[in-house]
PDB file with one MODEL, atoms N, CA, C and O in Angstrom:
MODEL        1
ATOM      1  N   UNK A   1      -5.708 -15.002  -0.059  1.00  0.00           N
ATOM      2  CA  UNK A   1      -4.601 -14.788  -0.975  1.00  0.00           C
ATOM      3  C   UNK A   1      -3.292 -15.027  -0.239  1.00  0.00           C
ATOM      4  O   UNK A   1      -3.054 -14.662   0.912  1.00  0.00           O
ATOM      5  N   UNK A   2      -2.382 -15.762  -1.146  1.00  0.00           N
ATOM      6  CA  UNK A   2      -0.755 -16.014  -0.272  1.00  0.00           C
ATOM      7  C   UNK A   2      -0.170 -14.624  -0.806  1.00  0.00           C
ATOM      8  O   UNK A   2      -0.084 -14.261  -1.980  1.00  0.00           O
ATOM      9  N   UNK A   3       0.234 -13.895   0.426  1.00  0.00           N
ATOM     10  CA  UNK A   3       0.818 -12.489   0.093  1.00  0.00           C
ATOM     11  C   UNK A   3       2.515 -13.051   0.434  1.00  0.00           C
ATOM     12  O   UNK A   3       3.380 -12.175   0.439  1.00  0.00           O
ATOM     13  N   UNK A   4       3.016 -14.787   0.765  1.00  0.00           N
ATOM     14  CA  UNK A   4       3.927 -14.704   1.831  1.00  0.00           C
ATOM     15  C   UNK A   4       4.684 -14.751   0.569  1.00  0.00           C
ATOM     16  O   UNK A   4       5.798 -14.912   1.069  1.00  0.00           O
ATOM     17  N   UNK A   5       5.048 -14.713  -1.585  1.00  0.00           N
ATOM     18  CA  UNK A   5       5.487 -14.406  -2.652  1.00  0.00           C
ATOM     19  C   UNK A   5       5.527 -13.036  -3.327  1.00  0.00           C
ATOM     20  O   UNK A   5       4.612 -12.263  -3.614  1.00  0.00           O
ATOM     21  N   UNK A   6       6.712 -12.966  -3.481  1.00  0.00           N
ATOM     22  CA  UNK A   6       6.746 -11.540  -3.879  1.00  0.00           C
ATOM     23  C   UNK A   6       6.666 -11.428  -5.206  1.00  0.00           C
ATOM     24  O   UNK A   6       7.708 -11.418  -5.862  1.00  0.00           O
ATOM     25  N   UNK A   7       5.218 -11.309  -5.928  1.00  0.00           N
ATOM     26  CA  UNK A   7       4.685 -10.920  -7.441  1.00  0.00           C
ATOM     27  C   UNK A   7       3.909  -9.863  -7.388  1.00  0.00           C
ATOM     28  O   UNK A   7       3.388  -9.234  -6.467  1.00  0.00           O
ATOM     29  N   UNK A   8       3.927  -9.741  -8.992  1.00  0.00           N
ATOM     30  CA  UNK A   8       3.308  -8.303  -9.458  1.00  0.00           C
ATOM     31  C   UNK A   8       2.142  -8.408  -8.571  1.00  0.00           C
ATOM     32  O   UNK A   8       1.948  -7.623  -7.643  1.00  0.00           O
ATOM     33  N   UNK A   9       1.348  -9.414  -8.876  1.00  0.00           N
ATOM     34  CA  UNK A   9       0.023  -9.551  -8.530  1.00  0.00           C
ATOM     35  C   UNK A   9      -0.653  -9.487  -7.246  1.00  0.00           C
ATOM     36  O   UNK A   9      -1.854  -9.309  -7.042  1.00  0.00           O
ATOM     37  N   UNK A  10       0.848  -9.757  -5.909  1.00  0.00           N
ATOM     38  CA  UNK A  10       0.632  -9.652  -4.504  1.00  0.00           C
ATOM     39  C   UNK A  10       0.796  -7.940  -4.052  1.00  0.00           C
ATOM     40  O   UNK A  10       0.423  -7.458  -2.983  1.00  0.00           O
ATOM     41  N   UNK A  11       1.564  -7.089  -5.369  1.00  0.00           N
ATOM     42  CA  UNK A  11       1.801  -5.853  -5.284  1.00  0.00           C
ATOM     43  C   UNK A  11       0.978  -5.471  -5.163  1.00  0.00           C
ATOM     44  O   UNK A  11       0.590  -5.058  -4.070  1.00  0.00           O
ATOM     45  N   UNK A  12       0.154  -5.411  -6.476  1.00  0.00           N
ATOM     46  CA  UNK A  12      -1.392  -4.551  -6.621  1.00  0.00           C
ATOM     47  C   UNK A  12      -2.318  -4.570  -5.615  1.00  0.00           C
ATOM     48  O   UNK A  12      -2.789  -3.675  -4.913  1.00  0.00           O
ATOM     49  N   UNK A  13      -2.598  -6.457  -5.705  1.00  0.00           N
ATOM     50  CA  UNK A  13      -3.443  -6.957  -4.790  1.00  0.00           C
ATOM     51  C   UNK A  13      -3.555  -5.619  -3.598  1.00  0.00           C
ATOM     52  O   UNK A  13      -4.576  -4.950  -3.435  1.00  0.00           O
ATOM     53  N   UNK A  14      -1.931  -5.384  -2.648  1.00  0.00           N
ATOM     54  CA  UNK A  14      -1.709  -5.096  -1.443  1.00  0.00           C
ATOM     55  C   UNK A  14      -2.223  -3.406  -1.791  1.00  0.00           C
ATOM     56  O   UNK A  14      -3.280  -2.943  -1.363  1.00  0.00           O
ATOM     57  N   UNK A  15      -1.325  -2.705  -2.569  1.00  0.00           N
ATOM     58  CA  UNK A  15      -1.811  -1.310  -2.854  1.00  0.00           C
ATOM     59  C   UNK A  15      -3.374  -0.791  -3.042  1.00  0.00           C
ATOM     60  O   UNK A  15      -3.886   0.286  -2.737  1.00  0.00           O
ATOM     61  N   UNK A  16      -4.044  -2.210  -3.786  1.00  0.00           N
ATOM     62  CA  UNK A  16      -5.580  -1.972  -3.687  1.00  0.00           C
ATOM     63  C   UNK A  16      -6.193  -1.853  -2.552  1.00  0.00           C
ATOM     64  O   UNK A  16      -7.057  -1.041  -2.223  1.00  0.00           O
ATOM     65  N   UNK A  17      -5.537  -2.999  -1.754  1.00  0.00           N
ATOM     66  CA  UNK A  17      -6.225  -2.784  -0.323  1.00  0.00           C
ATOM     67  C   UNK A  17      -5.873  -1.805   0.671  1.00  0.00           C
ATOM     68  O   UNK A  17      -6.528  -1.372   1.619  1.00  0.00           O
ATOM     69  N   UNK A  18      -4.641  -1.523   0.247  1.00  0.00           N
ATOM     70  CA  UNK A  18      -4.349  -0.394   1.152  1.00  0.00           C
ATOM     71  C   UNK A  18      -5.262   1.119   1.026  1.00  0.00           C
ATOM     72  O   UNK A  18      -5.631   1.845   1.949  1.00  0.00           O
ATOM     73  N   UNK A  19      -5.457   1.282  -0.389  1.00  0.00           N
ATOM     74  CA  UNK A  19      -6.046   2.365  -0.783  1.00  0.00           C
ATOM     75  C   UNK A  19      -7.630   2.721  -0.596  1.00  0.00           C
ATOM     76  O   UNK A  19      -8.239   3.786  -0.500  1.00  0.00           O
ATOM     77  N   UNK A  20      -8.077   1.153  -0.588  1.00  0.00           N
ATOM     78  CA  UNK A  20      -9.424   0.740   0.157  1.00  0.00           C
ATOM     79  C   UNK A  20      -9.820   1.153   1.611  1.00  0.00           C
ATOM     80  O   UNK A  20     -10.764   1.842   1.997  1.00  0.00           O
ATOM     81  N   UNK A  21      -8.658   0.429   2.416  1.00  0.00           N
ATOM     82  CA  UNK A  21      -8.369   0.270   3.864  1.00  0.00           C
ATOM     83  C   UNK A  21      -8.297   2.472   3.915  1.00  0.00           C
ATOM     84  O   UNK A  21      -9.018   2.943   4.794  1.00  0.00           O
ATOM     85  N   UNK A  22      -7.679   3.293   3.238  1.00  0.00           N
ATOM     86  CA  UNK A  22      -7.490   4.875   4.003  1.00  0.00           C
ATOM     87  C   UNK A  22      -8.515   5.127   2.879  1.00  0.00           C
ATOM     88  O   UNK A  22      -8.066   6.230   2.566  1.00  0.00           O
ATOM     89  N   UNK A  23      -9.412   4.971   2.146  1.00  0.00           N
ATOM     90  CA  UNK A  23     -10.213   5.589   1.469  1.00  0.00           C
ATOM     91  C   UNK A  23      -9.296   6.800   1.283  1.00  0.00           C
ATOM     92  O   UNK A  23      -9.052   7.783   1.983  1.00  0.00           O
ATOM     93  N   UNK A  24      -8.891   6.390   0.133  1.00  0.00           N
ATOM     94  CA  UNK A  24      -7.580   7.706  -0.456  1.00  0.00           C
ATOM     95  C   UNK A  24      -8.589   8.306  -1.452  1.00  0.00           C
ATOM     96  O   UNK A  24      -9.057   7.507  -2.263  1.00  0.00           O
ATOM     97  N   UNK A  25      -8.922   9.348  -1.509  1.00  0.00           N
ATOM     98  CA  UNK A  25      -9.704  10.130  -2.573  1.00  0.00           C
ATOM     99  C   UNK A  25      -8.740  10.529  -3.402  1.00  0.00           C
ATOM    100  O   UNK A  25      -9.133  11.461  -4.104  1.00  0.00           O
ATOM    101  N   UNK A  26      -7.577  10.190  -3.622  1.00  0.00           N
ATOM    102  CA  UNK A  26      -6.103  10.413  -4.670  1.00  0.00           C
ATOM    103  C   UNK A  26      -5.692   8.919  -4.832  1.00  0.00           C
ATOM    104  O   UNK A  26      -4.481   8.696  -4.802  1.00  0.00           O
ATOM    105  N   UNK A  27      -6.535   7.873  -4.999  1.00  0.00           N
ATOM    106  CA  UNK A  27      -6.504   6.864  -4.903  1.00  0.00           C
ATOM    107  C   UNK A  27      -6.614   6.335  -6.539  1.00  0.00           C
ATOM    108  O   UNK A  27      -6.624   5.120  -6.738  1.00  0.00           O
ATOM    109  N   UNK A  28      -6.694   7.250  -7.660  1.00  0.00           N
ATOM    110  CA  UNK A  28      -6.262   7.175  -8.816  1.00  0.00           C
ATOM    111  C   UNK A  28      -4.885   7.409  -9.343  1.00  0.00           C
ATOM    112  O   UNK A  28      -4.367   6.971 -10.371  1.00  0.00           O
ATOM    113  N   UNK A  29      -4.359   8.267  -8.333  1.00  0.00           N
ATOM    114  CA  UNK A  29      -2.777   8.698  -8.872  1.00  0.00           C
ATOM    115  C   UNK A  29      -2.069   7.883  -8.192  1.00  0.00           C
ATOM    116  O   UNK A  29      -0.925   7.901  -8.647  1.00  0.00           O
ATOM    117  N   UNK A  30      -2.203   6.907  -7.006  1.00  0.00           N
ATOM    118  CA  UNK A  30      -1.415   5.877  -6.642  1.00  0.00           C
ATOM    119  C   UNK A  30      -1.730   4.428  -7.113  1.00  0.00           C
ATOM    120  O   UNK A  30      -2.118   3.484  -6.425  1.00  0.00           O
ATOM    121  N   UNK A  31      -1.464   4.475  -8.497  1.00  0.00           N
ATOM    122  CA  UNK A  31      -1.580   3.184  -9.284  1.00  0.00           C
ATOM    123  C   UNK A  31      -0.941   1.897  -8.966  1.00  0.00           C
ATOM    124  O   UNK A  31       0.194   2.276  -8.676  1.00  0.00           O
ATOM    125  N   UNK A  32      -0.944   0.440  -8.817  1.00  0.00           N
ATOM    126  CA  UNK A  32      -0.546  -0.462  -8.516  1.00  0.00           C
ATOM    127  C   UNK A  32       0.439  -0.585  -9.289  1.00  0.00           C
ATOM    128  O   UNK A  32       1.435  -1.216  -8.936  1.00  0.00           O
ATOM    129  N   UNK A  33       0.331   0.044 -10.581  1.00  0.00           N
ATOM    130  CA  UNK A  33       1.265  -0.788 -11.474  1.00  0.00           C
ATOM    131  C   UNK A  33       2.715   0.354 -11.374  1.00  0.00           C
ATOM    132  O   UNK A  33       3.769   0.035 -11.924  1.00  0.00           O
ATOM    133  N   UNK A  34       2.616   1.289 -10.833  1.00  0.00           N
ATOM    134  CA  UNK A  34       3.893   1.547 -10.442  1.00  0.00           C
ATOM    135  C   UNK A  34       4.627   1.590  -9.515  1.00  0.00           C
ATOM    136  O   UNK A  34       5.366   2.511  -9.166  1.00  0.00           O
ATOM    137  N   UNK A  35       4.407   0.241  -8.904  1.00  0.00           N
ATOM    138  CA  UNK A  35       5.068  -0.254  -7.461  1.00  0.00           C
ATOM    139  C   UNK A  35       5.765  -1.775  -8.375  1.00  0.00           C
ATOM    140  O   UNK A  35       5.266  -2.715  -8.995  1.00  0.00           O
ATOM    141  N   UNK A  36       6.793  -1.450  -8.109  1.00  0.00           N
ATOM    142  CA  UNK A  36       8.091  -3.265  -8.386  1.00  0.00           C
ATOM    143  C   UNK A  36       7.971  -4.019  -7.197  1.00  0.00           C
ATOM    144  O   UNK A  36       7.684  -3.711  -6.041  1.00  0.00           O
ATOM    145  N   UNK A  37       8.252  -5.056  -7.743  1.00  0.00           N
ATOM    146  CA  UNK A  37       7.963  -6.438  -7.038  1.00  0.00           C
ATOM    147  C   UNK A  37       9.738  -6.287  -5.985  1.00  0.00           C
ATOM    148  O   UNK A  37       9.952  -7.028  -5.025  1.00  0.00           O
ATOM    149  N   UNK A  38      10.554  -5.431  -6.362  1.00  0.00           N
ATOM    150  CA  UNK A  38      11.602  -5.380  -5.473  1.00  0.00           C
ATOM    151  C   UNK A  38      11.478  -4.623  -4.681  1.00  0.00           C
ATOM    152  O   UNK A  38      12.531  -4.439  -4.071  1.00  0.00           O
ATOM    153  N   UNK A  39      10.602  -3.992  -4.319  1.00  0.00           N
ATOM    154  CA  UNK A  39       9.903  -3.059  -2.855  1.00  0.00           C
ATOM    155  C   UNK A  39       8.893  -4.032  -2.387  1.00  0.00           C
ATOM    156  O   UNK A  39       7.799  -3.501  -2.198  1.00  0.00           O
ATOM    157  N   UNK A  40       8.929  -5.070  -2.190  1.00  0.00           N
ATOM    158  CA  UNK A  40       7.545  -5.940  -1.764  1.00  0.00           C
ATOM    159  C   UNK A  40       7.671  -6.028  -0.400  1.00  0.00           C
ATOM    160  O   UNK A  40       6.662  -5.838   0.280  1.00  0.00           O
ATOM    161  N   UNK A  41       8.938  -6.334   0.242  1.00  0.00           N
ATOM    162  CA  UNK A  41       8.882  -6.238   1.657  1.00  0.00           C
ATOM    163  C   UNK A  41       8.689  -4.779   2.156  1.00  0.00           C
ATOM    164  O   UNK A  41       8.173  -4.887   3.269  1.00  0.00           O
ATOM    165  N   UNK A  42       8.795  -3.965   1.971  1.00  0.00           N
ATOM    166  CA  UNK A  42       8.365  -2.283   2.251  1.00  0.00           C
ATOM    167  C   UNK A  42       6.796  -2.868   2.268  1.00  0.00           C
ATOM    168  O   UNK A  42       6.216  -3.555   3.108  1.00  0.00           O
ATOM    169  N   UNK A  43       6.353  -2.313   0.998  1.00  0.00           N
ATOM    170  CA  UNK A  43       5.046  -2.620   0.592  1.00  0.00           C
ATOM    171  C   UNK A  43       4.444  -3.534   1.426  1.00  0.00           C
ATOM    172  O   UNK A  43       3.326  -3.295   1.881  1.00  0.00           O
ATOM    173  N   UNK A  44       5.165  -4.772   1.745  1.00  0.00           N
ATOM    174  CA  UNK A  44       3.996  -5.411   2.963  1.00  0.00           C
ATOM    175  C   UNK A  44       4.246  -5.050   4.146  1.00  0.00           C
ATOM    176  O   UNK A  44       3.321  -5.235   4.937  1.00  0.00           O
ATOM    177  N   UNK A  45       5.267  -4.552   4.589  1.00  0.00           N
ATOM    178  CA  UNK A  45       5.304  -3.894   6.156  1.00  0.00           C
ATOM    179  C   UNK A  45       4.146  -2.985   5.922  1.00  0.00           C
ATOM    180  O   UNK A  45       3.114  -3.609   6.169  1.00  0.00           O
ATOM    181  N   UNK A  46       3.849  -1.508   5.468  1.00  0.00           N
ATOM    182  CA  UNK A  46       2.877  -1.086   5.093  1.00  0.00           C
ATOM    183  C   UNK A  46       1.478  -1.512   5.186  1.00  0.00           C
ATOM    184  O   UNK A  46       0.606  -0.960   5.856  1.00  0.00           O
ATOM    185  N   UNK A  47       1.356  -2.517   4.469  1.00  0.00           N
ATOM    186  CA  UNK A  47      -0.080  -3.458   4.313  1.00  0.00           C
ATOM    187  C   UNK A  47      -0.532  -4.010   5.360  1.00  0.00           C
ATOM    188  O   UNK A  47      -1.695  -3.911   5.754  1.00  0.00           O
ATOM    189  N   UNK A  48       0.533  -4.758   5.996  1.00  0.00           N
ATOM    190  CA  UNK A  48       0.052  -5.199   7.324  1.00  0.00           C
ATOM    191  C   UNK A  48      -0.288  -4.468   8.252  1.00  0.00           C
ATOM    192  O   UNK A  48      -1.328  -4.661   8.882  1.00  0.00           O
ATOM    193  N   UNK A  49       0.744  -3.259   8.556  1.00  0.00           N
ATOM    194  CA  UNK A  49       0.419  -2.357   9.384  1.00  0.00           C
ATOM    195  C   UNK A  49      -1.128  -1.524   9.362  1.00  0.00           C
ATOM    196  O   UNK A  49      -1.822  -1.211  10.330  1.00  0.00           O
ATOM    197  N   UNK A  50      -1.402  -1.277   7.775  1.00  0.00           N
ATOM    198  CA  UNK A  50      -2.887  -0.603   7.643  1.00  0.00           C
ATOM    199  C   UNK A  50      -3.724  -1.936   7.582  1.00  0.00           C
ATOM    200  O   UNK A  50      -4.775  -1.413   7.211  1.00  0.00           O
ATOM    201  N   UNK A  51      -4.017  -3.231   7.672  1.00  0.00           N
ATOM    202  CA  UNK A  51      -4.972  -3.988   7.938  1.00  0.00           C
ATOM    203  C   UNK A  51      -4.961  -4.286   9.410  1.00  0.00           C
ATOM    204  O   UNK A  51      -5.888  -4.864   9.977  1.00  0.00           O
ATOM    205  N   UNK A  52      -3.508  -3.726  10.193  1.00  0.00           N
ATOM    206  CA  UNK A  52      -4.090  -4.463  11.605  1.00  0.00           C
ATOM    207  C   UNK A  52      -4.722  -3.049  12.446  1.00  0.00           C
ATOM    208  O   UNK A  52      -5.048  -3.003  13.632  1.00  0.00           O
ATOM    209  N   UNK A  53      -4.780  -1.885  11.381  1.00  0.00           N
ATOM    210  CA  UNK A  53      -6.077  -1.070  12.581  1.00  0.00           C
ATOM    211  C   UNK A  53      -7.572  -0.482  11.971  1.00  0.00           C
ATOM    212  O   UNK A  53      -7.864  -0.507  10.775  1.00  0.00           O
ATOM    213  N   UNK A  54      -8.146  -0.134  12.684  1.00  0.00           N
ATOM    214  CA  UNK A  54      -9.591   0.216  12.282  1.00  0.00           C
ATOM    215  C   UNK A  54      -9.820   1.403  11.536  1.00  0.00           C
ATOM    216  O   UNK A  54     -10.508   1.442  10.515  1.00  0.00           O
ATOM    217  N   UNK A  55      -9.141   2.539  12.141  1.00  0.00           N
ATOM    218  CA  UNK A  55      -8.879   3.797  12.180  1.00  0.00           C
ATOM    219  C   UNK A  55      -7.750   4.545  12.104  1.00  0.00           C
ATOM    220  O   UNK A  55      -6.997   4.408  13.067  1.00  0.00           O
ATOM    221  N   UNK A  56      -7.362   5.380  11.156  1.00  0.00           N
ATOM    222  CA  UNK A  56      -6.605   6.334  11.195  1.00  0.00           C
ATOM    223  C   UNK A  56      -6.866   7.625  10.925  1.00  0.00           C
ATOM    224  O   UNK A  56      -7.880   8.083  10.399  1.00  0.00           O
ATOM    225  N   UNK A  57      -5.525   8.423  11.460  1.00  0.00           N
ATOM    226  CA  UNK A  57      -5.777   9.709  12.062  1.00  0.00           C
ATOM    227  C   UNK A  57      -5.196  10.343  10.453  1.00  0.00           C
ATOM    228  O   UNK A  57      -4.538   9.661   9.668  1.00  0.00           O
ATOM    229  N   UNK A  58      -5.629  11.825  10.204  1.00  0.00           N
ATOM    230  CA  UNK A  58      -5.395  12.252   9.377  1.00  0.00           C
ATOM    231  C   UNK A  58      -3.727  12.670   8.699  1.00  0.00           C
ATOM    232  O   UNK A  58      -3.404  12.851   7.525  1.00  0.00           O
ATOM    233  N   UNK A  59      -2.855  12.729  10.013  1.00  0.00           N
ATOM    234  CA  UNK A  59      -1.949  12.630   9.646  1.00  0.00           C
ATOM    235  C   UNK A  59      -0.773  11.170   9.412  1.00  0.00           C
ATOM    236  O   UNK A  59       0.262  10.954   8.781  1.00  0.00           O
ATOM    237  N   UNK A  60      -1.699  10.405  10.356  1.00  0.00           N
ATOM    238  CA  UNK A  60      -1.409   8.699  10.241  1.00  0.00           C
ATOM    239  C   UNK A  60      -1.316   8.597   7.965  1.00  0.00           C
ATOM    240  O   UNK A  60      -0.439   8.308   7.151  1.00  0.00           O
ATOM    241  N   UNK A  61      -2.456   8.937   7.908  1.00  0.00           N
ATOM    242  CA  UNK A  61      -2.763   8.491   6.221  1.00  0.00           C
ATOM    243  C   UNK A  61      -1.855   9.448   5.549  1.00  0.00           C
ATOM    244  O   UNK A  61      -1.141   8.951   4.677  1.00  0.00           O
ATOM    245  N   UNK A  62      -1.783  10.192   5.680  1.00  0.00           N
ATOM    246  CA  UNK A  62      -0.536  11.470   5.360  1.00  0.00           C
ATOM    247  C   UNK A  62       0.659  10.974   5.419  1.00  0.00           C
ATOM    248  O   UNK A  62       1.451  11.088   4.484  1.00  0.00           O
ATOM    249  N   UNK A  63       0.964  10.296   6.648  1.00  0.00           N
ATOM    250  CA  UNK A  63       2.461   9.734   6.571  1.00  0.00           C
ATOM    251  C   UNK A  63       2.529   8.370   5.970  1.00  0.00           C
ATOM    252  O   UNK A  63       3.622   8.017   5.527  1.00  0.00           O
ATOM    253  N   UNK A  64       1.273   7.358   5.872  1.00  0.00           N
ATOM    254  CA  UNK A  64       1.288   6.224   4.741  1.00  0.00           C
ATOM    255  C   UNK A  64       1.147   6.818   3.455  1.00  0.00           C
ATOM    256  O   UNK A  64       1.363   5.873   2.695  1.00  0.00           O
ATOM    257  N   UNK A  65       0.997   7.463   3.009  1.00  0.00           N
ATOM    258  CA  UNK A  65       0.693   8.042   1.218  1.00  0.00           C
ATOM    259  C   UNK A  65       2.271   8.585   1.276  1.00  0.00           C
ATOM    260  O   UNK A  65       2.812   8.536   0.171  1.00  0.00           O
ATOM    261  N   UNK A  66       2.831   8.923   1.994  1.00  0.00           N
ATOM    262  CA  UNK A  66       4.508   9.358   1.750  1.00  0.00           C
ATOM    263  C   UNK A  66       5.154   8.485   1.963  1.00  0.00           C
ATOM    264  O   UNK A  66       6.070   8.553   1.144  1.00  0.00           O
ATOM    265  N   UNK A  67       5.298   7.563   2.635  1.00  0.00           N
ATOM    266  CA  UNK A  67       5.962   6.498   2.462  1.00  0.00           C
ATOM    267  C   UNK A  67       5.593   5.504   1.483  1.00  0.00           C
ATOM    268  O   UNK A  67       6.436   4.734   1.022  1.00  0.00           O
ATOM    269  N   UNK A  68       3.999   5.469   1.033  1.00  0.00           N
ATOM    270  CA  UNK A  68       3.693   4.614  -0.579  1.00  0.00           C
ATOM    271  C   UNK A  68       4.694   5.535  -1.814  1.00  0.00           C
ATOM    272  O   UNK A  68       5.407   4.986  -2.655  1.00  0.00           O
ATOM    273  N   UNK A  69       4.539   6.841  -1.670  1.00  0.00           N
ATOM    274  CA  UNK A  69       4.902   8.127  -2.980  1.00  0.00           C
ATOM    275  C   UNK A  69       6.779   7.391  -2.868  1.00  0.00           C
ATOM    276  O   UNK A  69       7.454   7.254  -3.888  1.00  0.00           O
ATOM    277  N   UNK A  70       7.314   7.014  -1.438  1.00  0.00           N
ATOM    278  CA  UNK A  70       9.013   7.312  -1.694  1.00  0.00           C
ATOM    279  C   UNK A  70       8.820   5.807  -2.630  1.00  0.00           C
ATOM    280  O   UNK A  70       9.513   6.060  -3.616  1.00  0.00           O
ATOM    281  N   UNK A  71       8.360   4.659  -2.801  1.00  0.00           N
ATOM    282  CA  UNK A  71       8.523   3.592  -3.017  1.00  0.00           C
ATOM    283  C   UNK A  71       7.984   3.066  -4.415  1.00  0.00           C
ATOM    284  O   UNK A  71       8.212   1.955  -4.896  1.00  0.00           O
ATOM    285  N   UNK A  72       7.215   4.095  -4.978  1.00  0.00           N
ATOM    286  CA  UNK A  72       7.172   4.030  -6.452  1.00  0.00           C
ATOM    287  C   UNK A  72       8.322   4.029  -7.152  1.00  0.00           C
ATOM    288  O   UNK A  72       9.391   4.572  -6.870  1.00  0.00           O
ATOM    289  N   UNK A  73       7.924   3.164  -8.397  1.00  0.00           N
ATOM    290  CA  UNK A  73       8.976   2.985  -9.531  1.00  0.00           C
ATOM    291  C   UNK A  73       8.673   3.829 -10.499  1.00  0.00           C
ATOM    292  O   UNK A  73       9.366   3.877 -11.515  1.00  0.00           O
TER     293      UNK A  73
ENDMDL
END
């Protein structure tokens, strides 16, 4: 997928995987569709950062779910 366009569809895309990538068991209340395509560079700093590690620590995913929560629309 070209994530390097900022659309709805690279939004979701990214939030799905992110939510995949921390196995968020609150991974219903952080819906794709309330993230704007004008937070996309946030949103992919984020994305990249949780696809380039294996593992995170419990408060690692704690501080990505608060920084996804400030960036909802």
């Amino acid at each position: 997928m070209d994530l390097s366009q900022p659309t709805k569809e690279n939004v979701e895309f990214m939030i799905e995987a992110i939510k995949t990538k921390l196995r968020m068991a609150s991974g219903a209340a952080m819906q794709a569709s309330h993230f704007q395509v004008d937070r996309y560079e946030d949103i992919k700093d984020i994305y990249d950062m949780v696809q380039s590690k294996d593992k995170f620590s419990i408060s690692e995913v704690e501080a990505l779910v608060s920084e996804l929560g400030k960036l909802r629309g």
